[in-house]
C-alpha atoms as one frame of an Amber mdcrd trajectory, in Angstrom:
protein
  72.537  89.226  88.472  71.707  85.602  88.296  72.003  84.448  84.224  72.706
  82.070  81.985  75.567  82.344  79.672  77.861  80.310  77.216  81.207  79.544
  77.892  82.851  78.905  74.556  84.783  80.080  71.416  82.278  82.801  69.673
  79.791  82.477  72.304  78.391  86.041  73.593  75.660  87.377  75.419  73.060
  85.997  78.232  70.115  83.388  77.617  68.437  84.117  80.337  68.398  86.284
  83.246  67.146  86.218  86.781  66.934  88.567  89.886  69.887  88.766  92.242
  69.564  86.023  94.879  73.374  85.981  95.933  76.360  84.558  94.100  76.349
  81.592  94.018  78.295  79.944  90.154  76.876  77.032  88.733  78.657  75.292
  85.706  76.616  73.248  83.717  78.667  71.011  80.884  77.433  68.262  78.588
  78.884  67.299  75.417  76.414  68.828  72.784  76.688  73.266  71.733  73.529
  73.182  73.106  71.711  72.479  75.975  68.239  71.798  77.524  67.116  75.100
  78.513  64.633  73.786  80.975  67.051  72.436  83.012  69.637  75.410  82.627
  66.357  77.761  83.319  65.698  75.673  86.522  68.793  76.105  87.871  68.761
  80.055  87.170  65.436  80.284  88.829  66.958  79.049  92.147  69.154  82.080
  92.056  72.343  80.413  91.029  74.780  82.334  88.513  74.571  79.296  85.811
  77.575  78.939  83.048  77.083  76.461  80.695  80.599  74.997  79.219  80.144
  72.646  76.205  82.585  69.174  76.212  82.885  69.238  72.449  85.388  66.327
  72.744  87.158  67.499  75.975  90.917  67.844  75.878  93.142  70.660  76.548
  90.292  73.307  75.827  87.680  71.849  77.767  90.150  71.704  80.566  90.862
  75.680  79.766  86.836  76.196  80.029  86.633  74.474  83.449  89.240  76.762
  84.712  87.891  80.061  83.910  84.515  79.089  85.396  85.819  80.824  88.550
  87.053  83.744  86.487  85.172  86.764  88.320  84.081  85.188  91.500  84.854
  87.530  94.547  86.418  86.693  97.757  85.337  84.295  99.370  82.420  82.833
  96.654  82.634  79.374  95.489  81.669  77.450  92.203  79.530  73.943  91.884
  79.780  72.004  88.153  76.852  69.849  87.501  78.329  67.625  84.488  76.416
  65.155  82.421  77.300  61.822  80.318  80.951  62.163  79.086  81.447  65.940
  80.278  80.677  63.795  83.772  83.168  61.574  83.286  85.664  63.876  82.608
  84.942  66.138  85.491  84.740  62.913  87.576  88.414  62.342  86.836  89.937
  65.830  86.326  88.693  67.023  90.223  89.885  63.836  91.677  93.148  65.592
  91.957  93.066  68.084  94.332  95.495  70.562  92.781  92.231  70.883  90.637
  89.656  71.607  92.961  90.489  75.388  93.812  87.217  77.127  94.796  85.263
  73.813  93.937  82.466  73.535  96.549  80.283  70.466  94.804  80.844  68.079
  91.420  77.491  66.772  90.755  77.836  63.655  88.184  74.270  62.196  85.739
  75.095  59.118  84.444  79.070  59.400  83.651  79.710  56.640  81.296  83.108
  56.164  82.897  84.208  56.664  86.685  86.995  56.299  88.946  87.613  53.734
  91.336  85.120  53.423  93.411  87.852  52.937  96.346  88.770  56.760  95.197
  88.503  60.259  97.742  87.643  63.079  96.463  88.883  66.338  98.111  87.783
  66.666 102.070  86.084  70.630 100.296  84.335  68.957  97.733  81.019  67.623
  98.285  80.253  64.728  95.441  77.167  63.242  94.057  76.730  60.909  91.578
  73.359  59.578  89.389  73.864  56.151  87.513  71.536  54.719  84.852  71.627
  51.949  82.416  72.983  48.620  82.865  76.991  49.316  83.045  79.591  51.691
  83.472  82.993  51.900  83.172  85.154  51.773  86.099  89.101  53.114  85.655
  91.623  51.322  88.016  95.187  52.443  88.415  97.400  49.293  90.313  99.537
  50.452  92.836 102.588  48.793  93.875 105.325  49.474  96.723 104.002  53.157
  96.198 104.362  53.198  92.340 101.225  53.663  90.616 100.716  51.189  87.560
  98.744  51.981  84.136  95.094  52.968  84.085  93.010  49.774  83.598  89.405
  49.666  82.387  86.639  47.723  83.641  83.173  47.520  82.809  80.227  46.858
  85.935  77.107  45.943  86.286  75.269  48.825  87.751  73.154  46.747  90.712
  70.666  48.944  92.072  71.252  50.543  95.778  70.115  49.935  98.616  66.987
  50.518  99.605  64.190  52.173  97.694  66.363  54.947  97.958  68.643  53.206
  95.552  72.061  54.544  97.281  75.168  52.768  96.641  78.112  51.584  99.117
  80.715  53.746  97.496  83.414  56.215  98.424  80.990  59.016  97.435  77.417
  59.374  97.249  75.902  58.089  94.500  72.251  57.207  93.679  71.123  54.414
  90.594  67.681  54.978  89.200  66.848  51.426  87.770  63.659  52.243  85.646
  65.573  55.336  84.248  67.593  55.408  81.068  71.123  57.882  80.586  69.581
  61.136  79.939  66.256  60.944  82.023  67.121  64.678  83.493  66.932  66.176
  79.739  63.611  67.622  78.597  64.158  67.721  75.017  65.268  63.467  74.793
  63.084  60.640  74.484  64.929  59.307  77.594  63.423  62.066  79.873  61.571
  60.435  82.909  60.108  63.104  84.945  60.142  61.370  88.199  63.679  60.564
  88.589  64.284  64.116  86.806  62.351  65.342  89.746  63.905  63.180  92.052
  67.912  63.574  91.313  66.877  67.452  91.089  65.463  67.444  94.958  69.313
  65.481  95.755  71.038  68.084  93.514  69.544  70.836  95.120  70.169  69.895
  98.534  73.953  69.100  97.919  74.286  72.854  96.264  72.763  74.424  98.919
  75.100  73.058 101.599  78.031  73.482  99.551  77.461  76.935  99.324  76.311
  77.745 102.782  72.447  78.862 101.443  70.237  75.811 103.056  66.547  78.449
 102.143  64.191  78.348 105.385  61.756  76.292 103.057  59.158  75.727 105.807
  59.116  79.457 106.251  58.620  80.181 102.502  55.386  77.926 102.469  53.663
  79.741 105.389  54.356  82.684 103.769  52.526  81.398 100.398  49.413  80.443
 102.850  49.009  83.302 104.979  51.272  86.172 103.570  49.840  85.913 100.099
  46.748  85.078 100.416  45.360  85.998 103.830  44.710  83.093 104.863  45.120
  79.189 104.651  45.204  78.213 101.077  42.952  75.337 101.829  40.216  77.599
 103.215  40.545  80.584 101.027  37.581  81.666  99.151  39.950  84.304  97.112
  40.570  82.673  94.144  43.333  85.490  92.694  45.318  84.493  95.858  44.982
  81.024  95.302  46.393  81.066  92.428  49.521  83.594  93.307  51.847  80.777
  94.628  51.913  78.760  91.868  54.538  78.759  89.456  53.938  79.766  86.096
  55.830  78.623  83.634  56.611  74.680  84.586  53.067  73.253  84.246  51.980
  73.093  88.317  49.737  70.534  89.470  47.265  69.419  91.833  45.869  65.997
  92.516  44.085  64.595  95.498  44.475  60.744  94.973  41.705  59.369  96.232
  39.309  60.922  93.791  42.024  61.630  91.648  40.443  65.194  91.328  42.970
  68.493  90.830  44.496  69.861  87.795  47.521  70.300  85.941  48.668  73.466
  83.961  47.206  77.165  85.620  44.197  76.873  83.740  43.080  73.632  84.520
  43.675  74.671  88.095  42.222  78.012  88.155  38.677  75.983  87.384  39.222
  73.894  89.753  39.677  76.083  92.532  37.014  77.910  91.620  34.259  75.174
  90.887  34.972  72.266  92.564  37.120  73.425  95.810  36.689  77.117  97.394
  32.976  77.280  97.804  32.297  73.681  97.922  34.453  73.292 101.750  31.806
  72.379 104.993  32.149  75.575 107.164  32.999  73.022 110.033  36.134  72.377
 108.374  39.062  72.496 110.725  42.746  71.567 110.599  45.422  70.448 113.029
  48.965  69.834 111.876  50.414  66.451 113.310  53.997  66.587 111.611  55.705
  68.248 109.185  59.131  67.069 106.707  61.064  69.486 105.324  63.154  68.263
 102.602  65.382  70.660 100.046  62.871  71.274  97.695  59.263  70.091  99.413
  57.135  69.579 102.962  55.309  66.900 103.806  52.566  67.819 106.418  50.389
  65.063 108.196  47.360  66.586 109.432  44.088  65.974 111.389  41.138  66.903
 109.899  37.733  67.253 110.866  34.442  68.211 109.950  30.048  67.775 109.347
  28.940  66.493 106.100  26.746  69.668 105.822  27.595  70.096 102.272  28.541
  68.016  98.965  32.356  67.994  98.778  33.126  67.575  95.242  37.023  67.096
  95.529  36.494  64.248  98.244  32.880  63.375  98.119  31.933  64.030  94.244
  28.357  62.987  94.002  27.650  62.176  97.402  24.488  64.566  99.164  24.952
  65.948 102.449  24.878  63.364 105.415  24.959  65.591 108.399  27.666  63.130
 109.726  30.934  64.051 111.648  34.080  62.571 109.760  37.783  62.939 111.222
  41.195  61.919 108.877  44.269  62.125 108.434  45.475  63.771 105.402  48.995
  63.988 104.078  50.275  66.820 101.835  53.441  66.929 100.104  54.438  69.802
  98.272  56.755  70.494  96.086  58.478  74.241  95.232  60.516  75.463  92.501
  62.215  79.153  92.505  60.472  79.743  95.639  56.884  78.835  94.072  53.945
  76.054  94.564  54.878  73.665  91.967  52.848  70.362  92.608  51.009  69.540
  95.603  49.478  65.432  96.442  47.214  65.149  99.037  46.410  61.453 100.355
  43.649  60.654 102.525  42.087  57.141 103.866  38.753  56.925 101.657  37.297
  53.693 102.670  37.369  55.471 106.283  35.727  58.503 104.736  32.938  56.297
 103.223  32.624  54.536 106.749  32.058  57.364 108.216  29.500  59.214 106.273
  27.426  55.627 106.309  28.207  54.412 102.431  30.717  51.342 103.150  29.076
  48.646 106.375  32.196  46.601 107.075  29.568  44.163 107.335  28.447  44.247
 104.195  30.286  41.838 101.926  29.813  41.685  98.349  29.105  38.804  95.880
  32.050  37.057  94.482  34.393  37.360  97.910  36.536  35.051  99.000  34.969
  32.324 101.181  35.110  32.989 104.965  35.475  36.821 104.519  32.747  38.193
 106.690  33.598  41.674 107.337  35.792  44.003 105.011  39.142  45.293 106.399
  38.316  48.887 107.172  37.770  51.473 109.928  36.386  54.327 111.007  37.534
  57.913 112.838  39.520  56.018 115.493  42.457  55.496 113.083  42.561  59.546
 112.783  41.856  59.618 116.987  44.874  56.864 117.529  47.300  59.503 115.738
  46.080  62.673 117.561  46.389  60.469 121.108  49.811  61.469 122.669  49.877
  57.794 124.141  47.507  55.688 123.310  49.099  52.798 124.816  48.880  54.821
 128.340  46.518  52.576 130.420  48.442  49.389 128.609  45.510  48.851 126.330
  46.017  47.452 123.544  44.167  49.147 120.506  46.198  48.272 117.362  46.342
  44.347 115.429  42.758  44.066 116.264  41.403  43.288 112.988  44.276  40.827
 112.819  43.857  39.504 116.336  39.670  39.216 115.094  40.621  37.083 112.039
  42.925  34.704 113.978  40.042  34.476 116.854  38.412  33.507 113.597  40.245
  31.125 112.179  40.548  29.112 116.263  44.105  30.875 116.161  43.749  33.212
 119.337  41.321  34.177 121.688  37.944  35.800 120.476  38.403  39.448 120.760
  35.479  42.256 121.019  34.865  43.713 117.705  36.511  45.892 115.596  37.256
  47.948 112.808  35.153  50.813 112.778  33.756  50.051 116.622  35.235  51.967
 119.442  34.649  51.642 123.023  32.930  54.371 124.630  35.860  54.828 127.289
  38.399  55.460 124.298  36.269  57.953 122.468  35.535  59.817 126.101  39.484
  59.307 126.454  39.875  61.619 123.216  36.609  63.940 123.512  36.779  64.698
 126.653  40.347  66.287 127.148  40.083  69.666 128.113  41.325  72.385 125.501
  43.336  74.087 127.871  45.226  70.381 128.419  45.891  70.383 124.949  49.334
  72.226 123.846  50.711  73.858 120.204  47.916  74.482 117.597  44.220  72.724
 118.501  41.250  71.846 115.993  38.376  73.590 116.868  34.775  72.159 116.658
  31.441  72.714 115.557  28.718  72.463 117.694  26.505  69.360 115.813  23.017
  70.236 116.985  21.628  67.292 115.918  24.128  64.905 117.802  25.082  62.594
 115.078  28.102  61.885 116.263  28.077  57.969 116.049  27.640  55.600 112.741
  24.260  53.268 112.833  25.910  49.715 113.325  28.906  49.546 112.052  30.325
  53.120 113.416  32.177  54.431 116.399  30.123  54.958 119.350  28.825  58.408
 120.123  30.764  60.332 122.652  28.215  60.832 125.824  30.696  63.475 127.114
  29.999  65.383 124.317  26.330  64.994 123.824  25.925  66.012 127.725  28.183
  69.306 127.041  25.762  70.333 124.415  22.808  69.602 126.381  24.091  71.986
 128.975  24.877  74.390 126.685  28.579  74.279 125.840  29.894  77.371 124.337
  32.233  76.899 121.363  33.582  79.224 119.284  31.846  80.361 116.439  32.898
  79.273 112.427  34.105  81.439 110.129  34.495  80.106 106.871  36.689  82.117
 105.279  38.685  82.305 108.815  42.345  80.433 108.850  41.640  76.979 109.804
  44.380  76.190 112.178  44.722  78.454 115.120  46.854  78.568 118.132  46.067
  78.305 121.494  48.466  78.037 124.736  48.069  75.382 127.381  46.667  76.652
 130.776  49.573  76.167 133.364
C-alpha cells in the first residue's frame, strides 16, 4: 500500500495512506520533525511508497536513516530521495560516492545550500536533479594532485540564472535556478512558497521519478479517458454537469480560466457554477472541434485545436454580453492541462480575441480610435485566415506568399517596399476556395464537421474575409451535411477515401 510514514527515533504509525499503484519508495528528508504534508500527500497520491527521514543535524544517524530507506524493498524495486535545504546538501555529498548509491534510482536536490563541484559525476544508475534559489551557494572543492586528493575547500557562487527561460544550468548534472523564487518556494506552510515554480520543479521532479523507476504513466491516454470514459462524451460539449465535474481533483483547489475573458473558476464550487451557468448550455450547437497538435509532458497536455462555429447563441465564457450575430467564426484555441494523482487539476485555455471580435463584426481594422499614434491607419489584427493558415497542410504550396503581410503593408506604407494588396482580415477568394473546397474524403485523421449556414453569412461586411462561392453554390444545390447534435462528441473520425 502506498503511505506515508516517519522514519525516526519514536516515530510509529502511517500519516497517510493511498491505494496500491506499484512499489515504487520515495524518501523525503528536510531538516525540521515535521514536514509539509501537502507536498508529502502529493507525492503519495502519485502512487509512490513515501518515507519521510528528518536531518535533525545529520551525522552518523542521519546517515543510519538513509540506509534503512531500502529496508523492505523486494527484488528488483528501487528507491528515489527527494532532499531539501541542508538534508539536500548532505544527500548531495553522501551519494556522490558510489559505494553509497545501492538501489538508488534518482537524488532529487531543492535549493541545497552547499554542493559539490560542479566538475563532479554522480553514479552512471543515478539519475540527478537539482533546483537552486537565492543569490549564492556554496560550492565544496577537493584539489587533486599527482592522484592525491587535497583538503575540501569552500567557495561561495553567484547563482546566475540558466539558460534560457528554462533556466537550466551548464553543469555536470541537471540542475534548474528559479530566479524570482526564494529557498523554500516548494513548501506550503512558508512564506517563501511560490506556487508556480512549486508547480514547475514538481512537473521536472515527476518526470525524473518516473524514468528512474521504469513507470513513464500513458498520460495522453488518462485524459481521453476523463473526456469520453467518464463522462460520455467530450468534456467541452457535455451537457452532464455530474460528469463534468468527476475529473477534477478534489482536494488541491482545481481551476479553470479561459484568459481572454478571464472567465472559469477556482475551488469545486466555484467551478461547479460555472459549468453549469455560464458554459454547458450556453455552447452554439454548431460547435465543432479538430485537434491540430498535442504535447504531452510528465504531468500535463497541451492541445492546439481548430475550432469552429455560428454565432447563433450568446457565449458567455467567450462572448459575455455580446447578442447573437449569426456569423461564422473559426480559431485556434490552446489548452493546457494539468493532472495530479491521475485527476483534472487546472486547465488554461488561450484563444486570439481580437480575431474573435473581427469576426463576429465588433473590431473594423479600419476603425482607429482617438488618441493613436500618428500614421496608424488600420489596427494590427485579422480575421479566420490565421485559424485557416494552421489547418492548411502547405500553405506555401503554389509559392504564395501569405504571411509578413501586415508588415510588408506598413513598409509599402512608409515608401519601404512595394505596395501590397490588403490585408489583415482580407482574404483572397482563391485562398478561402483553396481551404473550403477540399473534399472531406481528401482530408485524413479526425475532420471538423460543419453546419449548414442557411443564411450564407459567411463573409465580414468590409473589413472581413471574403465569402467562399464554393460553398454558397454547394448549399444552393442542396449539399447534404451531417446533422448537429449538441450533446454529440465534437471531434469525430473519419478515414481518407483511397
Amino acid at each position: 500500500m502506498a503511505s506515508i510514514s516517519i522514519n525516526a527515533p519514536g516515530a510509529t504509525g502511517f500519516i497517510y495512506n493511498n491505494a496500491n499503484l506499484g512499489t515504487a519508495r520515495v524518501c523525503i528528508s528536510a531538516e525540521t520533525p515535521d514536514f509539509d504534508t501537502e507536498t508529502l500527500r502529493a507525492w503519495a497520491d502519485e502512487g509512490f511508497d513515501v518515507v519521510y527521514a528528518p536531518y535533525n543535524n545529520g551525522g552518523k544517524e542521519y546517515e543510519a536513516r538513509l540506509k534503512s530507506v531500502k529496508d523492505g524493498l523486494g527484488v528488483g524495486d528501487n528507491y528515489a530521495v527527494i532532499a531539501f535545504g541542508d538534508a539536500a546538501s548532505y544527500c548531495l555529498d553522501y551519494y556522490l560516492k558510489s559505494t553509497n548509491c545501492s538501489r538508488l534510482a534518482a537524488l532529487i536536490a531543492y535549493y541545497p545550500t552547499t554542493i559539490p563541484d560542479t566538475r563532479s559525476r554522480f553514479p552512471f544508475s543515478v539519475r540527478v536533479l537539482m533546483h537552486l534559489a537565492g543569490d549564492t551557494v556554496d560550492v565544496v572543492t577537493i584539489p587533486t594532485v599527482i592522484g592525491l586528493q587535497g583538503k575540501k575547500h569552500r567557495s561561495t557562487k553567484q547563482i546566475n540564472p540558466g539558460i534560457g527561460t528554462g533556466e537550466r544550468l551548464q553543469i555536470g548534472w541537471p540542475a534548474f535556478t528559479y530566479e524570482s523564487a526564494q529557498p523554500g518556494f516548494a513548501e506550503h506552510d512558508l512564506e517563501e512558497f511560490d506556487r508556480l515554480a512549486s508547480d514547475l520543479a514538481f512537473s521536472r521532479t515527476l518526470q525524473v521519478l518516473r524514468k528512474a523507476f521504469g513507470k513513464d504513466l500513458d498520460l495522453e491516454n488518462r485524459w481521453e479517458e476523463q473526456l469520453e470514459g467518464l463522462i460520455g462524451t467530450a468534456r467541452f460539449f457535455s451537457m452532464n454537469l455530474t460528469g463534468t465535474m468527476e475529473p477534477y481533483v478534489g482536494h488541491l483547489n482545481p481551476t479553470l480560466t479561459c484568459t481572454p475573458t478571464m472567465s472559469g473558476g477556482i475551488g469545486t464550487h466555484a467551478l461547479r457554477r460555472f459549468y453549469e451557468q455560464h458554459f454547458l448550455r450556453k455552447l452554439p450547437p454548431s460547435m465543432r472541434l479538430r485537434l491540430i497538435s498535442r504535447t504531452v509532458g510528465a504531468d500535463r497536455i497541451v492541445d492546439e485545436l481548430y475550432a469552429s462555429f455560428e454565432h447563433t447563441q450568446e457565449i458567455p465564457w467567450m462572448l459575455p454580453g455580446v447578442p447573437p450575430t449569426n456569423r461564422r467564426v473559426e480559431i485556434i484555441l490552446v489548452s493546457i492541462v494539468s493532472l495530479r494523482a491521475g485527476r483534472l487539476y487546472s486547465e488554461h485555455m488561450y484563444w486570439d480575441q481580437a480575431s474573435v471580435l473581427v469576426q463576429i463584426g465588433l473590431l473594423d481594422p479600419k476603425f482607429i480610435p482617438d488618441g493613436a499614434p500618428q500614421g496608424v491607419d488600420r489596427l494590427p489584427v485579422i480575421g479566420r485566415e490565421a485559424a485557416r493558415r494552421i489547418v492548411e497542410e502547405d500553405p506555401e504550396a503554389e509559392g504564395r506568399d501569405y504571411h509578413n503581410r501586415l508588415i510588408r503593408r506598413a513598409k509599402a506604407k512608409r515608401g519601404k517596399d512595394k505596395p501590397v494588396e490588403e490585408s489583415g482580415t482580407e482574404m483572397a477568394k482563391s485562398d478561402t476556395e483553396k481551404v473550403e473546397s477540399k473534399p472531406a474524403g481528401e482530408s485524413k485523421g479526425k475532420t471538423v464537421q460543419r453546419e449548414q449556414n442557411g443564411k450564407g453569412e459567411d463573409a465580414l461586411e468590409n473589413h472581413g474575409v471574403e465569402a467562399d462561392e464554393k460553398e454558397k453554390d454547394a448549399e444552393k444545390n442542396g449539399a447534404e451535411e451531417k446533422p448537429v447534435n449538441p450533446t454529440a462528441a465534437t471531434v469525430e473520425d473519419t478515414k481518407s477515401d483511397e
